[in-house]
Structures are given as structure tokens and as C-alpha cells.
Backbone as a ProteinNet text record, in pm:
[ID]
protein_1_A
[PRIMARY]
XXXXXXXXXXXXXXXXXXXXXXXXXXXXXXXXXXXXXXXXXXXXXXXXXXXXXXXXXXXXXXXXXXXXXXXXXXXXXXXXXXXXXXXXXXXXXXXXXXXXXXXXXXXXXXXXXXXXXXXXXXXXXXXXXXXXXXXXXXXXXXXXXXXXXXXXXXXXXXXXXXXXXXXXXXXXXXXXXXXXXXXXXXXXXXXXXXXXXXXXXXXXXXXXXXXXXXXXXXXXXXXXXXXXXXXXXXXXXXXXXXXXXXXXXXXXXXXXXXXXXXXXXXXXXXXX
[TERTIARY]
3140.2	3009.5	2932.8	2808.4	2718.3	2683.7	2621	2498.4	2406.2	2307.8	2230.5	2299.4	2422.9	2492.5	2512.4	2576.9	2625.2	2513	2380	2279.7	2207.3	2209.9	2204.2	2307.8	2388.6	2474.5	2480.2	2441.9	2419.8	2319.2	2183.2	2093.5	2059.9	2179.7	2202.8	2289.4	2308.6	2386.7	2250.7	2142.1	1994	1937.2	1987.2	1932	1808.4	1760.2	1671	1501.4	1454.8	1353.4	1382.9	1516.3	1590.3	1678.1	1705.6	1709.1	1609	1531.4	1391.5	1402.8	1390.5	1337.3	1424.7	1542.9	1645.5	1674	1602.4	1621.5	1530.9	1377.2	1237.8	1289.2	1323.3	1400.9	1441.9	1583	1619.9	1532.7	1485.2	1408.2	1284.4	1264.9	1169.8	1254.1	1328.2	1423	1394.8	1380	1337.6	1457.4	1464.7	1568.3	1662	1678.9	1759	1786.9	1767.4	1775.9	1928.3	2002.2	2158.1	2247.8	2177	2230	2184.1	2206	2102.4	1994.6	1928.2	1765.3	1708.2	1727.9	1712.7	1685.2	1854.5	1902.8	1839.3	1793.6	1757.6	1607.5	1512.3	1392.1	1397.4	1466.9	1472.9	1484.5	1570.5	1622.5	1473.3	1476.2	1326	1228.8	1198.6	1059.3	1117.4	1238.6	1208.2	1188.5	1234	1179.9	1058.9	1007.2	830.3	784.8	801.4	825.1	749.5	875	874.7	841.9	783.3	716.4	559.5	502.5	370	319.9	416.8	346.6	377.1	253.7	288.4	228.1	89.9	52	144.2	248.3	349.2	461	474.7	570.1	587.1	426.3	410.2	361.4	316.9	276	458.3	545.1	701.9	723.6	719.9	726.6	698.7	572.1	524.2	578.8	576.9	637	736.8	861.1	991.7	976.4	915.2	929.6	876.1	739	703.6	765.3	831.2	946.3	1086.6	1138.3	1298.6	1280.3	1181.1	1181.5	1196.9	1130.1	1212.7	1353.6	1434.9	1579.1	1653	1594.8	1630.6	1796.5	1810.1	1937.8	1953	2006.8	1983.7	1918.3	1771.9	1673.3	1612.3	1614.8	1606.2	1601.6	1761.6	1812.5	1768.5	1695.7	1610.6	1545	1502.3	1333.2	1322.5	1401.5	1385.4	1386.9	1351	1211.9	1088.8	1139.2	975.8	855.9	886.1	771.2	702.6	782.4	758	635.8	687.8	628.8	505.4	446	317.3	245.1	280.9	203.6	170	258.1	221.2	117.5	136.1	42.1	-119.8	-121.4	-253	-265.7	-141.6	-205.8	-249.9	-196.4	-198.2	-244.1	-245.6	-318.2	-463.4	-476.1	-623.4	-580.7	-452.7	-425.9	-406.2	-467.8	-466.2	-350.9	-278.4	-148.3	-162.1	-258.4	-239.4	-244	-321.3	-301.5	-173.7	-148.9	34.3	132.6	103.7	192.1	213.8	73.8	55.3	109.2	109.7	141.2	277.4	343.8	497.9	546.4	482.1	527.3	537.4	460.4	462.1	563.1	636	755.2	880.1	882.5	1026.2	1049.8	1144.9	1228.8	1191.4	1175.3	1182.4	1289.1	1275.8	1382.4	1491	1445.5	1522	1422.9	1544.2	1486.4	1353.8	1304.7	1241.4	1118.8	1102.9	1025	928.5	1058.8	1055.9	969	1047.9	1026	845.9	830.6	720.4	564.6	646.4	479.3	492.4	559	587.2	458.9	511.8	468.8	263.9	232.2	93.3	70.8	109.4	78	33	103.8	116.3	18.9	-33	-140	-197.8	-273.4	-434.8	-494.9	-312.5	-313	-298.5	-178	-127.1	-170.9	-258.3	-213.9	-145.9	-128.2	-29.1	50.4	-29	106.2	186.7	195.6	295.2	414.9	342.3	466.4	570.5	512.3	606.5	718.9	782.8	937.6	959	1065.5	1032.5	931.7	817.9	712.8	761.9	694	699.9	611.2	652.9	521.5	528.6	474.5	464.3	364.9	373.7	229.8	190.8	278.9	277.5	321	383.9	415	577.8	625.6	710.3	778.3	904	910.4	1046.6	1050.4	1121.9	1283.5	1379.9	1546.9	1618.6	1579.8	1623.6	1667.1	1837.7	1845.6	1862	1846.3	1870.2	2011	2066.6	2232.9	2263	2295.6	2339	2194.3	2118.9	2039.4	2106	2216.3	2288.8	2309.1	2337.5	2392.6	2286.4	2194.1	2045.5	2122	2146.1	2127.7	2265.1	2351.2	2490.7	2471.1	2539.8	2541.3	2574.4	2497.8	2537	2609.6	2668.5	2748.2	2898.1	2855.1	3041.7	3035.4	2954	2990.6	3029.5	3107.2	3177.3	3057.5	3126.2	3067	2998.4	3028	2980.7	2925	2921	2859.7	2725.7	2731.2	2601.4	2534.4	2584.6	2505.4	2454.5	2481.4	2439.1	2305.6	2289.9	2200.6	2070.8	2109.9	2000.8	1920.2	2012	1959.5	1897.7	1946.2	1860.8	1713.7	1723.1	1591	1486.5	1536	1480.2	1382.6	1509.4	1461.4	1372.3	1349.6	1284.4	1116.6	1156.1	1020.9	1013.7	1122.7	1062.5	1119.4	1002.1	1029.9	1032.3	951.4	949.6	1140.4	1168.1	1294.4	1388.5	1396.8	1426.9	1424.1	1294.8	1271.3	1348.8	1300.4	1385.3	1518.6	1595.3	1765.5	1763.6	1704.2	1707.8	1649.7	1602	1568.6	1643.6	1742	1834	1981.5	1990.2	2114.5	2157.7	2018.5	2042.8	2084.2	2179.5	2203.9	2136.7	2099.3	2022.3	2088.2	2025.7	2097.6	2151.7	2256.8	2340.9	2271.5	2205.1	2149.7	2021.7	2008	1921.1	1787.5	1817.7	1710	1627.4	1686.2	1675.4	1599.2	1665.1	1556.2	1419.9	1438.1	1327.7	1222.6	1222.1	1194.9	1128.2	1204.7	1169.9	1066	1084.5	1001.6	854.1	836.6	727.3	647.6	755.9	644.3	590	665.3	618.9	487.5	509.6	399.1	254.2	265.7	169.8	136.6	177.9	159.3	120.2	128.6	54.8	183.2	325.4	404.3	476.9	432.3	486.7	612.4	651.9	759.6	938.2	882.4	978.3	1025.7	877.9	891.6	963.6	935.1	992.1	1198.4	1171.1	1343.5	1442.4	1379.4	1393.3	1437	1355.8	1346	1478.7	1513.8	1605.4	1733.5	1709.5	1834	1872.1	1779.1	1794.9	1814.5	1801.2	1897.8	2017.2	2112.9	2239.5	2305.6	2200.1	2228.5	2205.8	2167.5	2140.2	2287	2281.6	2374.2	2306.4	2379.2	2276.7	2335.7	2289	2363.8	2396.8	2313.4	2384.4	2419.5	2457.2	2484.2	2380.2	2285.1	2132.1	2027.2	2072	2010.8	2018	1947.2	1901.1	1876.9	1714	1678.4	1628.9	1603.1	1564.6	1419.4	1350.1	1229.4	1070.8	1113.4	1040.3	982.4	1088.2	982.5	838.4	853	733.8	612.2	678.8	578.2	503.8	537.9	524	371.3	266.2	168	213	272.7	292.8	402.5	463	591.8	582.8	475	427.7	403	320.5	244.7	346	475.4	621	691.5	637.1	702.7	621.6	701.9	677.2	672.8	666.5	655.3	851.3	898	1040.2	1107.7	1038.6	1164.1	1163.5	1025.5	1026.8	1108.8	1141.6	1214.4	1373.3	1367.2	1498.8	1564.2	1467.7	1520.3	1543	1454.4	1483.6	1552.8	1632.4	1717.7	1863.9	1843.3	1980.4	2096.9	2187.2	2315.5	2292.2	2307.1	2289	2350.2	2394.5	2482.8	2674.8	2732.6	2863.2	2866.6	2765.2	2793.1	2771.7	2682	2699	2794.3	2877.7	3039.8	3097	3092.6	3217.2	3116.5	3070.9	3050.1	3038.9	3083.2	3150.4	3252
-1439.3	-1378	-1464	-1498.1	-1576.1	-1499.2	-1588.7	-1461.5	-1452.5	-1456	-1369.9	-1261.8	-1253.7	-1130.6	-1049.2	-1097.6	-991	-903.1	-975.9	-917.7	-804	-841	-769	-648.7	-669.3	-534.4	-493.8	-534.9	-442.8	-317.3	-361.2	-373.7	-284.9	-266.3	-141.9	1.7	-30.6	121.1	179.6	107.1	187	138.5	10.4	-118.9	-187.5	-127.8	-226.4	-224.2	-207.4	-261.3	-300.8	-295.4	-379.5	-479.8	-494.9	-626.8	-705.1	-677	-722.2	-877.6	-856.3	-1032.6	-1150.3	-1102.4	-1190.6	-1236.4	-1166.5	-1182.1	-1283.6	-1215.2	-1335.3	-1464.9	-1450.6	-1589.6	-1692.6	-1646.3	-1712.5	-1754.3	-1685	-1679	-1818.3	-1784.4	-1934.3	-2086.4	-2057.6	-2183.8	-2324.9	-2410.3	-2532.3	-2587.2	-2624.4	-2674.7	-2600.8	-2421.8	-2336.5	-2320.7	-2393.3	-2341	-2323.4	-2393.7	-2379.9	-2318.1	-2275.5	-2179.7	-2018.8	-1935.3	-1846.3	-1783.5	-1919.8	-1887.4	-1797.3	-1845.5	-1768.1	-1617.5	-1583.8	-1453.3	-1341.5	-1436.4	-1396.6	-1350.6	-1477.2	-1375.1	-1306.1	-1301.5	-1194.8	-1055.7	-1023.1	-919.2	-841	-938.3	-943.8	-879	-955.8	-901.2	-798.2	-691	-619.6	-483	-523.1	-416.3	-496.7	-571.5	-551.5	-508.9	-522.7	-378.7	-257.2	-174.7	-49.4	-14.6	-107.5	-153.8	-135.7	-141.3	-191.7	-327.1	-405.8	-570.3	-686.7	-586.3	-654	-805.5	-859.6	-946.4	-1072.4	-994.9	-1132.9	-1120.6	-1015	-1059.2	-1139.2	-1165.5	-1219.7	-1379.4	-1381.4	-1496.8	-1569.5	-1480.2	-1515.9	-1613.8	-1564.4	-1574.3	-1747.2	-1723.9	-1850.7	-1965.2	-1922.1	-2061.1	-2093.9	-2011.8	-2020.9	-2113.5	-2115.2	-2160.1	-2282.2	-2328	-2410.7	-2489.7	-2438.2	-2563.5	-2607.6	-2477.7	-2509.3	-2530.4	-2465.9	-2505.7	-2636.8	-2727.9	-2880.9	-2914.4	-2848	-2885	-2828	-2761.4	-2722.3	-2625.6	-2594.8	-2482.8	-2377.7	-2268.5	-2121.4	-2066.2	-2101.8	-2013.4	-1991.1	-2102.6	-2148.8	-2073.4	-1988.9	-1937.5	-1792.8	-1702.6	-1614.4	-1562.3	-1446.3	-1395.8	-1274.8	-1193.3	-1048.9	-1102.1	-1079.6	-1036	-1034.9	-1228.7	-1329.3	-1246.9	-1301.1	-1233.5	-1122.5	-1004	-873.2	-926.5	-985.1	-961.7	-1075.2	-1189.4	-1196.1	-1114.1	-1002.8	-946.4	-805.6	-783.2	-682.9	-725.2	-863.8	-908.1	-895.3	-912.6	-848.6	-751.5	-604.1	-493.9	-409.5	-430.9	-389.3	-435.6	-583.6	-684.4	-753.2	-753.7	-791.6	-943.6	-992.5	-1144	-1178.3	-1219.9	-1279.2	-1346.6	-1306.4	-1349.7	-1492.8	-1508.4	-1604.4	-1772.8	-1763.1	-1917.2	-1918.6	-1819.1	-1842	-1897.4	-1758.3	-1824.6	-1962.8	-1961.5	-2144.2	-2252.5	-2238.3	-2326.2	-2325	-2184.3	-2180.4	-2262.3	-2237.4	-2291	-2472.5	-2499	-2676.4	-2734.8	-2637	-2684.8	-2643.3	-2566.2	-2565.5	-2656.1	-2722.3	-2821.3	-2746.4	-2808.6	-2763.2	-2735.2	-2635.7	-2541.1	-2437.6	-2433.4	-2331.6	-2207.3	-2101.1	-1921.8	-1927.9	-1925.3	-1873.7	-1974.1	-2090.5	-2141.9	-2039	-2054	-1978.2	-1836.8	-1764.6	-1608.9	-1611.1	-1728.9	-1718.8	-1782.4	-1856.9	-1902.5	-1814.9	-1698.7	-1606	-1509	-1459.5	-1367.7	-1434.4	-1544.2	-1587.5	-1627.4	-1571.8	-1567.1	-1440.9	-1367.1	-1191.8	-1148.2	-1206.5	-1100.7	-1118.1	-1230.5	-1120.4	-1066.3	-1108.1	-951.6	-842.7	-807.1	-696.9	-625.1	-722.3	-637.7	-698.8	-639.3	-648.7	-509.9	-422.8	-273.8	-331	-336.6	-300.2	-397.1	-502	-603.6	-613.9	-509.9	-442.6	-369.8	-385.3	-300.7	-120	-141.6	49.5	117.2	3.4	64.8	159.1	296.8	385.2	453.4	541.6	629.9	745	755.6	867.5	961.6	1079.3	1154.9	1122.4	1018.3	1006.6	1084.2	1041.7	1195.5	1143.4	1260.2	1268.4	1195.6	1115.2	1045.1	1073.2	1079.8	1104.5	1100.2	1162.2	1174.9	1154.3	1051.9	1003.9	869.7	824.4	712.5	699	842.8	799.5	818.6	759.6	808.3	942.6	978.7	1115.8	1284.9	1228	1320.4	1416.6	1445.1	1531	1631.6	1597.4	1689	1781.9	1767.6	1791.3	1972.4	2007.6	2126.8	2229.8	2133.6	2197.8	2255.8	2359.9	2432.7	2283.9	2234.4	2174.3	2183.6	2267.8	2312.6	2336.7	2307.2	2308.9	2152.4	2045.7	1914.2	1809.4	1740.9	1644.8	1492.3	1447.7	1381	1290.2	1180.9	1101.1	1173.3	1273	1382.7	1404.5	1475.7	1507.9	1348.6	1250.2	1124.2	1122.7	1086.9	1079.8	1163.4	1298.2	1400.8	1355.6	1310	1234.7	1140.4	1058.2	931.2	931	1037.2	1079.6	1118.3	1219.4	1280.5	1201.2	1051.1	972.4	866.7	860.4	801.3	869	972.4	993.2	1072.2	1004	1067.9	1228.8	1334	1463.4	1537.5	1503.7	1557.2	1724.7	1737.5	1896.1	1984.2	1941.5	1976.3	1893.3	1771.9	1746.8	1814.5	1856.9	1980.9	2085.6	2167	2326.4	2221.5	2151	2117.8	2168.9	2073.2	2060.3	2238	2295.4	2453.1	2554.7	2467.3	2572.6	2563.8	2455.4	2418.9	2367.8	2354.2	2263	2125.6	2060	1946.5	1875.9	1738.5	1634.2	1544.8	1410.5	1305.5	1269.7	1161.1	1092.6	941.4	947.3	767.5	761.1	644.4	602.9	615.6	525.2	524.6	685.6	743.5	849.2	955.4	914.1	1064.9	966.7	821	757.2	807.3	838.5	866.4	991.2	1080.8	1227.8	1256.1	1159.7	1154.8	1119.8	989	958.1	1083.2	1127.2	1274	1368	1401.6	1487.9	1416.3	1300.1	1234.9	1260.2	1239.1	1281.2	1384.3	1478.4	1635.3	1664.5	1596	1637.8	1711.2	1761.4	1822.3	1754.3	1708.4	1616.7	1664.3	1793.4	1826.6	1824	1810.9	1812.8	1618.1	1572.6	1389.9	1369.5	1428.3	1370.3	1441	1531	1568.9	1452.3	1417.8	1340.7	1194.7	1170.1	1018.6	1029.4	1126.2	1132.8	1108.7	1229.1	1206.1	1053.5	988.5	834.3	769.1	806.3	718.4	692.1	831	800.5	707.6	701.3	670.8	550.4	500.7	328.5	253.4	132.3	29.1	-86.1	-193.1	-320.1	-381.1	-506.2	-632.4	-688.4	-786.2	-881.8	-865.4	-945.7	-900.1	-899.1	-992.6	-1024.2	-866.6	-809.2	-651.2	-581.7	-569.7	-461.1	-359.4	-307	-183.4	-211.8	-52.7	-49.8	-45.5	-131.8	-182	-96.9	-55.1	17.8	147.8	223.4	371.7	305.1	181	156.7	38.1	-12.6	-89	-75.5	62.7	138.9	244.2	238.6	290	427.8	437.8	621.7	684.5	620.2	643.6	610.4	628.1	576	697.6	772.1	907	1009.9	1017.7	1139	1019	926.8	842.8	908.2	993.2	1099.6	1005.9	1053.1	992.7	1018	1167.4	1178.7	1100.7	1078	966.2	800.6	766.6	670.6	633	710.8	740.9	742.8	830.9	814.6	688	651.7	476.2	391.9	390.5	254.8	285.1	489.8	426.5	545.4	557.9	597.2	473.8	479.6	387.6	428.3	290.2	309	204	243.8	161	143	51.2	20.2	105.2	90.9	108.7	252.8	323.3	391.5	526.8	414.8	478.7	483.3	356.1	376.2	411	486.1	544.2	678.4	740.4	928.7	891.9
635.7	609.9	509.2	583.1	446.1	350.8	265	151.2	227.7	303.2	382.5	446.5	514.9	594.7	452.8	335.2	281.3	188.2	130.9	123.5	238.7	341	476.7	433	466.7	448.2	338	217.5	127.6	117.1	143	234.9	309.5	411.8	518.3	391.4	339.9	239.6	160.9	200.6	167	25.3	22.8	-60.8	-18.7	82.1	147	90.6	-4.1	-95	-215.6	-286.3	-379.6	-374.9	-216.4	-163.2	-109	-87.1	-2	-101.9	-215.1	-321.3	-281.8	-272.8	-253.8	-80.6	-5.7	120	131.2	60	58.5	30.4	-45	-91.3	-43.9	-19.8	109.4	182.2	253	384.3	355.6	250	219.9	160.1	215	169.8	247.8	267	348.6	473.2	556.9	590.4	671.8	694.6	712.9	823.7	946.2	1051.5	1109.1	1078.6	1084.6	998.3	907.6	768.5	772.6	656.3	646.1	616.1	610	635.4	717.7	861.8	967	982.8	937.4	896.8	825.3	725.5	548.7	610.2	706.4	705.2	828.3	941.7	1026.3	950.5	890.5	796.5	700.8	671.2	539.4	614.2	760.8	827.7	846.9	919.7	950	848.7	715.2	587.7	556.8	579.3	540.4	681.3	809.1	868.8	834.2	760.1	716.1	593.3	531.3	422.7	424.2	542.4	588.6	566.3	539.8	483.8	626.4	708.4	873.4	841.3	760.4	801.8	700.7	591	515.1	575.2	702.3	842.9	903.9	930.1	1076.6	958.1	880.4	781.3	777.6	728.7	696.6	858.4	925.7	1068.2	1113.9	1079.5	1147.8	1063.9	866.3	822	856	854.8	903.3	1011.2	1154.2	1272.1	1263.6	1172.1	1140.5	1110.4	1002.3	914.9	985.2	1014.6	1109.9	1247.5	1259.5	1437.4	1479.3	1415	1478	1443.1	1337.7	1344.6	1454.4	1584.5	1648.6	1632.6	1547	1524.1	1571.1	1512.2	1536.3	1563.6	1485.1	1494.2	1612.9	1699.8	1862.7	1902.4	1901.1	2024.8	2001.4	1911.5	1861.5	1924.2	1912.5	1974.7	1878.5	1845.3	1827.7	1632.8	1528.1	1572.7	1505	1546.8	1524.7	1646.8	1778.1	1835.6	1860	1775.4	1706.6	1575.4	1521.1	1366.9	1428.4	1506.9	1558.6	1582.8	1684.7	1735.5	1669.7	1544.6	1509.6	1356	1340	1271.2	1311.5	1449.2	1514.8	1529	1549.8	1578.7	1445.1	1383.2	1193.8	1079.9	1105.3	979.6	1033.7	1128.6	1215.7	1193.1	1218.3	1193.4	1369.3	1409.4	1588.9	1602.2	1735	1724.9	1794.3	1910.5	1988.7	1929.7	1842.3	1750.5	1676.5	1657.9	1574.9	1663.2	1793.5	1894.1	1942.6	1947.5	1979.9	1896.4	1743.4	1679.9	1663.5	1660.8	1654.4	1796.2	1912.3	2045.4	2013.5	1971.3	1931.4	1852.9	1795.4	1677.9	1746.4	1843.2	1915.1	2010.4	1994.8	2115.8	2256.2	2372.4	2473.8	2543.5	2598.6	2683.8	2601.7	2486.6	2366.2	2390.8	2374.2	2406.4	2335.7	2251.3	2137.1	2179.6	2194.4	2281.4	2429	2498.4	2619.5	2576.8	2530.1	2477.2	2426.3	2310.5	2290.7	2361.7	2466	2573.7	2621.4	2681.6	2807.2	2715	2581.8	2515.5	2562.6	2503.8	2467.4	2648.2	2717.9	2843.6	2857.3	2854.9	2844.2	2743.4	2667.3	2552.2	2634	2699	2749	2866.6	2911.8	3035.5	2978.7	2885.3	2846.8	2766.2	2643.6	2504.3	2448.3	2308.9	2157.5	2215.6	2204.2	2218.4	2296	2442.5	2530.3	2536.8	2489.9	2434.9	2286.4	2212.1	2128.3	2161.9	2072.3	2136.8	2163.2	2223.1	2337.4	2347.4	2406.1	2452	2555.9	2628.3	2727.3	2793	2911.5	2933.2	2899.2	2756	2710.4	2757.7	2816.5	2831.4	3012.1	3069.4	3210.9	3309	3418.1	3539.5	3552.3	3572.5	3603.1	3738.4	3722.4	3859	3936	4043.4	4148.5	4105.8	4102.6	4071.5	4173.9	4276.1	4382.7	4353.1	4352.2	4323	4159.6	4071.1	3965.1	3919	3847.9	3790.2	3720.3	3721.8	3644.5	3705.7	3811.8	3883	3875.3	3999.1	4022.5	3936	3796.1	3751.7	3641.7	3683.9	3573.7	3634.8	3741.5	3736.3	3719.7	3646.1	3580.2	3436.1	3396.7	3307.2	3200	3117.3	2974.3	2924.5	2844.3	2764.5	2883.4	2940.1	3080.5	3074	3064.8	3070.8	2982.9	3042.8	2929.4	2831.5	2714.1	2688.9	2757.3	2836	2939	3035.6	3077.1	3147.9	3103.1	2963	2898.4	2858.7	2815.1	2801.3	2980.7	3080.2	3193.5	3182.6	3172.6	3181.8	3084.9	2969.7	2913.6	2944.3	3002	3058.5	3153.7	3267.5	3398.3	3356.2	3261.1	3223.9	3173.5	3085.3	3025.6	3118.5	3254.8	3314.5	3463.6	3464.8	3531.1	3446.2	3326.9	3224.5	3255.7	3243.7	3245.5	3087.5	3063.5	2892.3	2910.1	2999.2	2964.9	2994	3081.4	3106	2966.3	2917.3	2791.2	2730.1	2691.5	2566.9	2582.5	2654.8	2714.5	2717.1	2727.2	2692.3	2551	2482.7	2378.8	2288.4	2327	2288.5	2344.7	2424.1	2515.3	2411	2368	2324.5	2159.9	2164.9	2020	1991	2089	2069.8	2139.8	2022.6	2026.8	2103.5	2188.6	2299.6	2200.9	2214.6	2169.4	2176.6	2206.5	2238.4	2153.5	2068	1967.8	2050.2	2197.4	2254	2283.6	2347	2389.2	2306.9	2204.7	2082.8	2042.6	2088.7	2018.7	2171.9	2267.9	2410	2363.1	2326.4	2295.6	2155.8	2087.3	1953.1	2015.4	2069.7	2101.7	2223.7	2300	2361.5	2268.3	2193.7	2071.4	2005.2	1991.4	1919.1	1995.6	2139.5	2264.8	2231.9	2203.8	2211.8	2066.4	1977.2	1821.7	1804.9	1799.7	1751.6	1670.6	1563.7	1479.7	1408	1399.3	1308.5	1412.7	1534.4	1642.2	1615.4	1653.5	1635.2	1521.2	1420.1	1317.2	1327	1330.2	1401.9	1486.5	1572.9	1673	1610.2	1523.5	1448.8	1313.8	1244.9	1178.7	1268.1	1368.4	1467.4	1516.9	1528.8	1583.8	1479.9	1340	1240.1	1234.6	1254.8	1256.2	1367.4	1519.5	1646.6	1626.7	1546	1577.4	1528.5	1588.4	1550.5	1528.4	1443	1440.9	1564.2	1625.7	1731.8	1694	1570.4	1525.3	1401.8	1307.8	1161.7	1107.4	1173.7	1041.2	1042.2	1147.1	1203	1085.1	1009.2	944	920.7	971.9	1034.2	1178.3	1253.8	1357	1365.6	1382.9	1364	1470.4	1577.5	1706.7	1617.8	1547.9	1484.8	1439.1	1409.5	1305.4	1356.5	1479.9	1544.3	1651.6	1746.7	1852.4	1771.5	1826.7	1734.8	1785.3	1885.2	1941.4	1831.3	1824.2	1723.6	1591.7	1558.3	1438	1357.5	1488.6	1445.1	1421.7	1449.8	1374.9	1305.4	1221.9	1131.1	987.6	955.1	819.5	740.6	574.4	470.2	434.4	535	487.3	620.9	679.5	805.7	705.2	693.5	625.5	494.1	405	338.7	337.8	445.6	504.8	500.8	617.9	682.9	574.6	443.2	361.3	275.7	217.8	139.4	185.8	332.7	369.7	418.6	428.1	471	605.6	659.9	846.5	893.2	999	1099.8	1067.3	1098.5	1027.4	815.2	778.1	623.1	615.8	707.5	673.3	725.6	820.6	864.2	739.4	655	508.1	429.9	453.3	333	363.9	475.4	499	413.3
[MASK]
++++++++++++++++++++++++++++++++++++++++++++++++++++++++++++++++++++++++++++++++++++++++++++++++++++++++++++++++++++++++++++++++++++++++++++++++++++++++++++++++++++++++++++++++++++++++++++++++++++++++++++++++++++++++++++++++++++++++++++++++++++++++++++++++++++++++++++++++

């Protein structure tokens, strides 16, 4: 474990704005692309993040790529979440992503992810948007779609509480994926128990958000604290409550709170 991972995991035990200096740090170090530089400001952006300091995100962002991107290292093989913190530099700081993109695209070696990831992205803004290319974007507030062909269909119309774990995850996932929140809900008012999948309550938060029922969204968003895991070690926080403008709106002053100084993920297993 480097000192960027173990700052990181300190970090995650709900250190994460009294680690923030030392992450900056790092993160502005020269040279880092095979070290933990990388690490240090992936980590960093995603508590300025939840911080609101989208446009010294997406600012962190571009020097980083600027400077390491020609040592062609680690940082390469990246995407998640430099081309987050561009584009949310435009949707939040009024900082335009597409000249960043561009200039970060000129400092990566060719045929490295992060390269790739980011012409695809500055292709896609001005078809798409900044939103929809943010992370777990959905159709919130859309129609309901067909349970033909979906996995776990079948069993939408079994008693809940008679089905097994992998059973009831199936039933979530069906519902998720066929967007019928309303039957979600009534589960969830029938039974009390919340999905088991990070994704899933983040699914259910953002309908609530549709609907102005903010005290349900915000339920929903605590519940998806405990549900998250990081991927890699440099994973921090879960970054989507706060860059998703739908999911923004049941991002309380007490979810927010939550997130930066509860223990989450692996730490905050040791520390039951």
C-alpha cells in the first residue's frame, strides 16, 4: 500500500475533509504518473466532489493530465474520474469542458484508455450534453417498460417475504430494470426492506427526487451508503449522489454529512 492508498483509507473511516490537504498535495506533485500521484488526485477530486469545489476538480484534472499524461503510466489506463470532474466543471462551475477535453486529449499517448475515453466523451457533448454523460444517469420520471425478456420478471408476482436472498436481489433488479418505480415503492411500503444494491436505492432516490418527495430520497441515499464498495483502492467516495443534478435534489445537508464523515466501504466493515 502507498501513501496515497493509505491516506485514502484513512479517508474512508470519515477523514475525508481532514484528509483532503494531504491528498491535494500529493496530487500536485510533478512527475506522478507511475506513482501515487494519480491516486492522490483521483481520491481528492472525488471529495471536492462533495465538497462543491467542482471547478478546482475539474482545474486538478486537467493539470494532472497535462503534466503526467506524456509519461504515459497509470494514469493512461484511467477514466473514472477525470472525465467526471470535466464535465462537471461545466455543469456547476460554468468552466466549458470541451477545450479541457481537447487539451487533455493532446498529452495522452495514442491508443491509451483515457485518451480513447476522453475524444469519445468531446464527441458526445454536443450531441448529448454534460448531464447524461455523468455517472448513473437514468430515466427518471419515464414509462414503464415491458418485463419480457427481463431476469428475475417472473417472480415480481411472488410473495417477498417467501423469497430468498438472490431471489429478492433478482426482484429489484427486474423492477429497476424495467423502470416501474411505482411497484418499487408499494415493495418498499409493503415491507420495509430497502434493495440491497447501491445502485438500486440510488434508482429509487432519484424517482423520489422526480416526485419532490425528498424525505423518502434522502432515505434511499443513506441506505446506499452502507451499499457501496470502492473498485479500486484509490476509490474513495461514491461520487454519482452529487454529480447527477436529479440526485442532487435528496442530497440533504444530513446525507451530505453523512458521506464525508461516516466510515464506508471495507473500513467501515472494521470498524462494527
Amino acid at each position: 500500500m502507498n501513501k496515497s492508498e493509505k491516506i485514502i483509507s484513512d479517508a474512508r473511516k470519515g477523514n475525508f475533509v481532514a484528509d483532503l490537504p494531504d491528498l491535494l498535495e500529493i496530487a500536485s506533485r510533478k512527475g506522478g504518473a507511475r506513482g501515487p500521484v494519480w491516486e492522490a488526485a483521483a481520491a481528492a477530486v472525488q471529495v471536492l466532489f462533495w465538497t462543491g469545489e467542482f471547478a478546482q476538480a475539474a482545474g486538478l484534472t486537467q493539470a494532472l493530465i497535462e503534466s503526467d499524461g506524456p509519461l504515459g503510466g497509470e494514469l493512461c489506463d484511467q477514466s473514472v474520474p477525470f472525465r467526471s470532474a470535466l464535465l462537471a466543471g461545466q455543469v456547476y462551475a460554468d468552466k466549458p469542458a470541451a477545450p479541457r477535453l481537447a487539451a487533455c486529449v493532446e498529452r495522452i499517448p495514442d491508443g491509451r484508455h483515457l485518451r480513447r475515453d476522453l475524444e469519445w466523451t468531446s464527441q458526445e457533448l454536443p450531441r448529448q450534453g454534460a448531464e447524461p454523460l455523468l455517472p448513473c444517469h437514468s430515466d427518471w420520471g419515464g414509462p414503464v417498460r415491458p418485463p419480457e425478456g427481463v431476469i428475475g420478471a417472473g417472480l415480481l408476482d411472488r410473495n417477498y417475504l417467501d423469497l430468498e436472498g438472490k431471489q429478492r436481489r433478482l426482484v429489484w433488479e427486474a423492477l429497476c430494470e424495467t423502470n416501474d418505480f411505482a411497484r418499487a415503492h408499494q415493495l418498499l411500503s409493503d415491507t420495509g426492506v430497502e434493495p440491497e444494491q447501491y445502485s438500486i436505492c440510488l434508482w429509487m432516490a432519484g424517482w423520489y427526487a422526480t416526485r419532490g418527495e425528498v424525505e423518502h430520497g434522502e432515505r434511499m441515499m443513506l441506505a446506499a451508503h452502507s451499499r457501496w464498495w470502492p473498485f479500486a483502492k484509490w476509490d474513495a467516495l461514491p461520487d454519482a449522489p452529487v454529480l447527477q443534478p436529479t440526485l442532487r435534489l435528496v442530497v440533504t445537508d444530513k446525507v451530505r454529512d453523512h458521506y464525508l464523515t461516516r466510515p464506508i466501504g471495507p473500513e467501515a466493515q472494521t470498524a462494527e
